[in-house]
C-alpha positions as CSV (number, residue, x, y, z in Angstrom):
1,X,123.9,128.0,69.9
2,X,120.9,128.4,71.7
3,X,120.1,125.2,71.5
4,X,123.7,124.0,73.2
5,X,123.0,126.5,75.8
6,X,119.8,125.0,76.8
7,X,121.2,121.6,76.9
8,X,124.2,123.0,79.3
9,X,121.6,124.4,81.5
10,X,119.4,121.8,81.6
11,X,122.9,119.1,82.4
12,X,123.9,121.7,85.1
13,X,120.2,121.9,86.7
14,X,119.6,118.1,86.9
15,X,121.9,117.4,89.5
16,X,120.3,119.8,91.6
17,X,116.8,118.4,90.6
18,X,118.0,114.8,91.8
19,X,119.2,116.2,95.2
20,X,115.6,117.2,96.2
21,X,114.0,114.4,98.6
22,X,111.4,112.8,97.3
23,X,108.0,113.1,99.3
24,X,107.4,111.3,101.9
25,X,104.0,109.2,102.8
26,X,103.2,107.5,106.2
27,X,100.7,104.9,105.7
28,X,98.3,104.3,108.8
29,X,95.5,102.2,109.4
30,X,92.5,102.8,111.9
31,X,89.1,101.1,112.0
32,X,87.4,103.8,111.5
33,X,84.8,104.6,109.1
34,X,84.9,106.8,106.3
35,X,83.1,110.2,106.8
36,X,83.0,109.6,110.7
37,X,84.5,112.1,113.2
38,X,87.4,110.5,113.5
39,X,88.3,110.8,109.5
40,X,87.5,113.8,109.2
41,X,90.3,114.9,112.5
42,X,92.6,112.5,110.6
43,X,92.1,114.1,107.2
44,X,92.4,117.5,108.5
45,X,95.9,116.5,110.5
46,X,97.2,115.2,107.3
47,X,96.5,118.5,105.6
48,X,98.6,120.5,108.0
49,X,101.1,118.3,108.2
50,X,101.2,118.4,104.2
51,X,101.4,122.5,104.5
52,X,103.9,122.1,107.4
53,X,106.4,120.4,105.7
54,X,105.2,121.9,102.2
55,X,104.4,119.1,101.0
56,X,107.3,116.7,102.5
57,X,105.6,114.6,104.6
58,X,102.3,113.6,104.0
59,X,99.8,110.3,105.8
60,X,98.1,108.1,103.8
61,X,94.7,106.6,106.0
62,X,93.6,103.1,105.6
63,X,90.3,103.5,107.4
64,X,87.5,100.2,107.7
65,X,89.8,97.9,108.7
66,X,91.0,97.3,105.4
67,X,94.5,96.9,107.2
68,X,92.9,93.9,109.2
69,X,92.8,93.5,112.4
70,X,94.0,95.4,115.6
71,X,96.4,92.8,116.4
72,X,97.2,92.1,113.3
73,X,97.7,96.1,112.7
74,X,100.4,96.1,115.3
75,X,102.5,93.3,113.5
76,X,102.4,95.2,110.4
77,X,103.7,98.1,112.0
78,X,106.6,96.0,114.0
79,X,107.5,94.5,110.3
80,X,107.5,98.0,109.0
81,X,104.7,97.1,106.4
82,X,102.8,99.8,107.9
83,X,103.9,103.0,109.4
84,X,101.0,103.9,112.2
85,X,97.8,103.6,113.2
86,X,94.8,104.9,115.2
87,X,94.3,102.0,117.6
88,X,91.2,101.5,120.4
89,X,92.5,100.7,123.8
90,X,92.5,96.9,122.4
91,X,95.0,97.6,119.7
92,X,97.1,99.7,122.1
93,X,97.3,96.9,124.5
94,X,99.0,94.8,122.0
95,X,102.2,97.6,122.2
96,X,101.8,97.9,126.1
97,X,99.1,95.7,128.3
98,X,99.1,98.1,131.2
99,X,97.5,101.6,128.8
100,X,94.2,99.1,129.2
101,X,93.7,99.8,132.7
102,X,92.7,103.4,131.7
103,X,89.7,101.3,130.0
104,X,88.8,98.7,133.1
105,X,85.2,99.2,134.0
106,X,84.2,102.2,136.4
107,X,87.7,103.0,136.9
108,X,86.5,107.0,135.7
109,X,83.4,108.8,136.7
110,X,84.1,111.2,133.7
111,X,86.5,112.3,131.2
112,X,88.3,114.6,133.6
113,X,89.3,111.6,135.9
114,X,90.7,110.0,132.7
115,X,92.8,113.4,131.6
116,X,93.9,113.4,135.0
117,X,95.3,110.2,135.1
118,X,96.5,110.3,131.9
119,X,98.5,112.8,132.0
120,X,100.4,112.0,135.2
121,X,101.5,108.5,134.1
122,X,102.2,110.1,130.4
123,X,106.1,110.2,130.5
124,X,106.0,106.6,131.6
125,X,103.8,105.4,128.9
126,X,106.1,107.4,126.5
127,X,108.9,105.4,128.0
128,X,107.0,102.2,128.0
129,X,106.2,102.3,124.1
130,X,109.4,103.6,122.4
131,X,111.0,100.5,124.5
132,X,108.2,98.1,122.5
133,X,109.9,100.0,119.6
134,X,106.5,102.4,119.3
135,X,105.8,106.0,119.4
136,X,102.7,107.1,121.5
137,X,101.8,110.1,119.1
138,X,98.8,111.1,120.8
139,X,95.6,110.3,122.5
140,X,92.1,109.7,120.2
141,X,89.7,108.3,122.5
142,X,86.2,106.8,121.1
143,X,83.8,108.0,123.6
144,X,81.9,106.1,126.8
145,X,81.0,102.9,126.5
146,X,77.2,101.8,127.2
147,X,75.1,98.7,127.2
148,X,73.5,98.6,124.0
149,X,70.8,96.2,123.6
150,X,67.2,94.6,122.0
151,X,65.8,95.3,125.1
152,X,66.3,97.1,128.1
153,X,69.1,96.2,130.5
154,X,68.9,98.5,133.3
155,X,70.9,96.0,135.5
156,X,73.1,92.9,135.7
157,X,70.5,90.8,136.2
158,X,69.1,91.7,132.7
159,X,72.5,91.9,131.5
160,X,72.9,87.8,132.4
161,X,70.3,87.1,129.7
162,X,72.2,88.9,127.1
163,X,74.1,87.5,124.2
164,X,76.6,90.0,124.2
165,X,79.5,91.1,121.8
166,X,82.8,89.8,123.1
167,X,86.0,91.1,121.0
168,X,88.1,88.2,120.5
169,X,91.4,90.4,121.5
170,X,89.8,92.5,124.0
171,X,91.2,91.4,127.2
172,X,88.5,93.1,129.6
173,X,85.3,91.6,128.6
174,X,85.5,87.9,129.6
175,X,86.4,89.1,133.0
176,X,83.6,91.3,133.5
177,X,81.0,89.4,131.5
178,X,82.1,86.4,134.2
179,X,81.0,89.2,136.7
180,X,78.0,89.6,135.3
181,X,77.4,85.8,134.7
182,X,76.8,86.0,131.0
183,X,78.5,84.6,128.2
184,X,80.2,86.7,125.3
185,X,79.9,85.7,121.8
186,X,83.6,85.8,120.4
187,X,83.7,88.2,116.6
188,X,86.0,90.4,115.6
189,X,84.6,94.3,114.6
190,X,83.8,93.3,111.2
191,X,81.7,90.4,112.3
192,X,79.5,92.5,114.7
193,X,77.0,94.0,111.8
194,X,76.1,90.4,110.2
195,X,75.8,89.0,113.9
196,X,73.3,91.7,115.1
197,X,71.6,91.5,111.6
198,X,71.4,87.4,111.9
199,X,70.5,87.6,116.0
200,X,73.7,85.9,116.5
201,X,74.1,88.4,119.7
202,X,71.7,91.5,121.0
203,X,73.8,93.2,123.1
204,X,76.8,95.6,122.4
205,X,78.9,97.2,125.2
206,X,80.4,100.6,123.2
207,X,80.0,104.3,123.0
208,X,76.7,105.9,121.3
209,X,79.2,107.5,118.5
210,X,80.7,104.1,117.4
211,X,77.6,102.5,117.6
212,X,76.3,105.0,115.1
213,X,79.3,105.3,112.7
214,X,78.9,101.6,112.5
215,X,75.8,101.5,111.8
216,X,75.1,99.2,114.7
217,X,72.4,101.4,116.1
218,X,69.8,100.3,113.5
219,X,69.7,96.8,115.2
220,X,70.2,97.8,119.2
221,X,66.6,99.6,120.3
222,X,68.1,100.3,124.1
223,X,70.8,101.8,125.8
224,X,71.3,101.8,128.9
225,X,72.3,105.4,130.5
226,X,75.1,104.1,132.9
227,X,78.5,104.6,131.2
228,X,80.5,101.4,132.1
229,X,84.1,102.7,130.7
230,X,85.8,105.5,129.0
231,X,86.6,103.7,125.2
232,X,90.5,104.9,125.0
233,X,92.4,105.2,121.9
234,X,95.6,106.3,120.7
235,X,97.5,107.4,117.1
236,X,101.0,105.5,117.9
237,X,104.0,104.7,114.9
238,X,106.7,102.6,114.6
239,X,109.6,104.3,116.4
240,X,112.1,103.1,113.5
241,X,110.0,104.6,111.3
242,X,109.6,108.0,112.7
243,X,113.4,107.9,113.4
244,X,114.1,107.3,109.5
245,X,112.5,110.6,108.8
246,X,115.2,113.3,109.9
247,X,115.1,115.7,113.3
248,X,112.6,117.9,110.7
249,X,110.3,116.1,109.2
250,X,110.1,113.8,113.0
251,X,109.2,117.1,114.8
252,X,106.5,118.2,112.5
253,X,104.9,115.1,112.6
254,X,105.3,114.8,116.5
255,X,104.1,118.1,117.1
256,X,101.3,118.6,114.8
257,X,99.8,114.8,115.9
258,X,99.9,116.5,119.5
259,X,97.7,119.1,118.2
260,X,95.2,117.3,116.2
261,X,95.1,114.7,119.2
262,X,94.1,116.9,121.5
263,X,91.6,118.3,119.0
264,X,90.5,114.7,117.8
265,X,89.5,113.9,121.7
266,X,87.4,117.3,121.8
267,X,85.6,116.7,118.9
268,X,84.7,113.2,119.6
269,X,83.4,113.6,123.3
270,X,81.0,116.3,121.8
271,X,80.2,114.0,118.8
272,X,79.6,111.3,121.3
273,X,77.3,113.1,124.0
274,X,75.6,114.3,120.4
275,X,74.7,111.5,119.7
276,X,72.6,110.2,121.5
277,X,69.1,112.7,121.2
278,X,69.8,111.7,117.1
279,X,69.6,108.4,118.0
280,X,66.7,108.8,120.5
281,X,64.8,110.5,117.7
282,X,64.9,107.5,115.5
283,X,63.7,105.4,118.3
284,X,65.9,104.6,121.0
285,X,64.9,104.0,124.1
286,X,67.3,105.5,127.4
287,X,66.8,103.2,130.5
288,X,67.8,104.3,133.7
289,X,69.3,101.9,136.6
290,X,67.6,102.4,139.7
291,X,69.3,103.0,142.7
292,X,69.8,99.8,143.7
293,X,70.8,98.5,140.2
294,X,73.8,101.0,140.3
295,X,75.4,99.8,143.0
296,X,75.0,96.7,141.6
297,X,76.7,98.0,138.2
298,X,79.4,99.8,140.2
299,X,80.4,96.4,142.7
300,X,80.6,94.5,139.6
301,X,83.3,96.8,137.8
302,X,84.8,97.1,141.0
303,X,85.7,93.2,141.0
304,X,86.4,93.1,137.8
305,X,89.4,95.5,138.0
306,X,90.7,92.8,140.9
307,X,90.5,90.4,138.2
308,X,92.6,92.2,136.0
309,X,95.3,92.9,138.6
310,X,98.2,90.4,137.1
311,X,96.3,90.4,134.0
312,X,96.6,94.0,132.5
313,X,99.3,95.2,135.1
314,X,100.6,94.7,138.8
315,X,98.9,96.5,141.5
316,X,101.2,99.2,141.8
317,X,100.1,100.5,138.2
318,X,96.3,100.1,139.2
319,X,96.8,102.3,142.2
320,X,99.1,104.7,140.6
321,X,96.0,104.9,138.2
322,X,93.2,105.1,140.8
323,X,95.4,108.0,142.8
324,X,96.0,110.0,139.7
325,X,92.2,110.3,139.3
């Protein structure tokens, strides 16, 4: 009898079992490193989101570039063999060419200029991705971009002699290398390392935290203290994807990717301007432009951006950009 009456329970519970919905995992790729500041933002979003939704909903991090890449990232995504990803200002300009202006050389003086900008032109960037079939989830920059070098660099004319990095995506740096009359070296991201290491180039432009996560830093003595660009980023999934997951599950991951962005962007400017005494410990040597090598700097970003006019974006969205500021 009791034996029946187990069974009857067990029959009138399954159904009930079978209606729950099972789990859900986003998968995401990035390039960054594991253990680096970004991870560690990532893996802490993922565990609210996990405690949001009590367990619902949870993001699954493909960091290294194991995913491939940037470009290559975004067709994933599209195909809906990936769900999101953490994309440089490359990546993101693969979804929507004009969110690279924000990264055009000397367009900021600082991060407030960028913030500024930002956040004026946000609800037409929202627009502007969820018509390439994208969400723009939230903003995870990667610091400010220096010349890192073998030797010091304290002006274009030292930068001419350089056999610098040149992403083969990267839409901005054959422009202002031109500007600067030298000639990149074409590699993807997981080519730099073996490049530096085989003197295939000597010159990285990136931020003082990527450079170290990297573990470019070991092979670049000089840095030079004029940022040239704010390295932009952004977490952004596909819109189909986030619109299969229910009114529910799609806030909580909306809303708790706006708070970890925002947290994310903090964390990595302080990692960033951090980094650089570590780095100065182990030997790295600052150099500061003169006077006159700044204005140099400064006129060459400036015609650089007129090179990108019709490139990245119209003029119109370069001066909404500029007046934002």
């Amino acid at each position: 009898m009791n034996a029946r009456r187990a069974l009857l329970a067990l029959a009138l519970a399954a159904p009930a079992a079978l209606a729950q919905p099972a789990p859900r995992t986003l998968s995401v790729a990035t390039l960054a490193p594991i253990g680096s500041t970004w991870m560690r933002g990532f893996d802490a979003w993922n565990r609210e989101l996990r405690r949001r939704t009590h367990g619902a909903l949870a993001l699954r991090f493909y960091p290294n570039g194991v995913q491939g890449d940037e470009a290559e990232v975004v067709r994933k995504i599209r195909n809906r063999r990936l769900d999101g990803a953490a994309l440089t200002g490359v990546g993101l300009a693969e979804i929507h060419r004009p969110t690279l202006v924000f990264q055009a050389p000397g367009m900021f003086a600082d991060y407030a200029q960028l913030d500024r900008a930002r956040d004026a032109l946000r609800p037409d960037l929202d627009a502007a991705y969820a018509q390439a079939g994208f969400v723009l989830a939230g903003w995870g920059d990667a610091g400010l971009d220096r010349v890192f070098s073998t030797r010091a660099v304290p002006g274009p004319a030292e930068f001419a002699t350089t056999h610098p990095f040149q992403w083969r995506d990267d839409l901005v740096a054959e422009p202002l290398y031109a500007e600067l009359h030298a000639r990149g070296v074409p590699l993807q991201i997981g080519e730099v390392l073996t490049s530096l290491q085989t003197h295939q180039i000597d010159t990285v432009i990136a931020s003082p935290i990527a450079v170290a996560s990297l573990q470019w830093a070991a092979h670049l003595g000089h840095m030079t203290e004029l940022p040239v660009a704010v390295e932009i980023g952004a977490v952004v999934f596909g819109r189909a994807q986030v619109e299969g997951l229910g009114p529910e599950l799609g806030a909580a991951l909306r809303e708790t990717a706006a708070q970890y962005s925002a947290l994310l962007v903090r964390n990595v400017r302080r990692d960033d301007d951090g980094t650089v005494a570590p780095l100065r410990a182990r030997g790295l040597v600052v150099d500061t432009p003169s006077a006159a090598q700044r204005t140099q700097w400064q006129a060459a970003f400036t015609r650089t951006r007129a090179r990108l006019v019709g490139t990245l974006a119209d003029a119109a969205f370069f001066a909404r950009v500029e007046r934002a500021r």
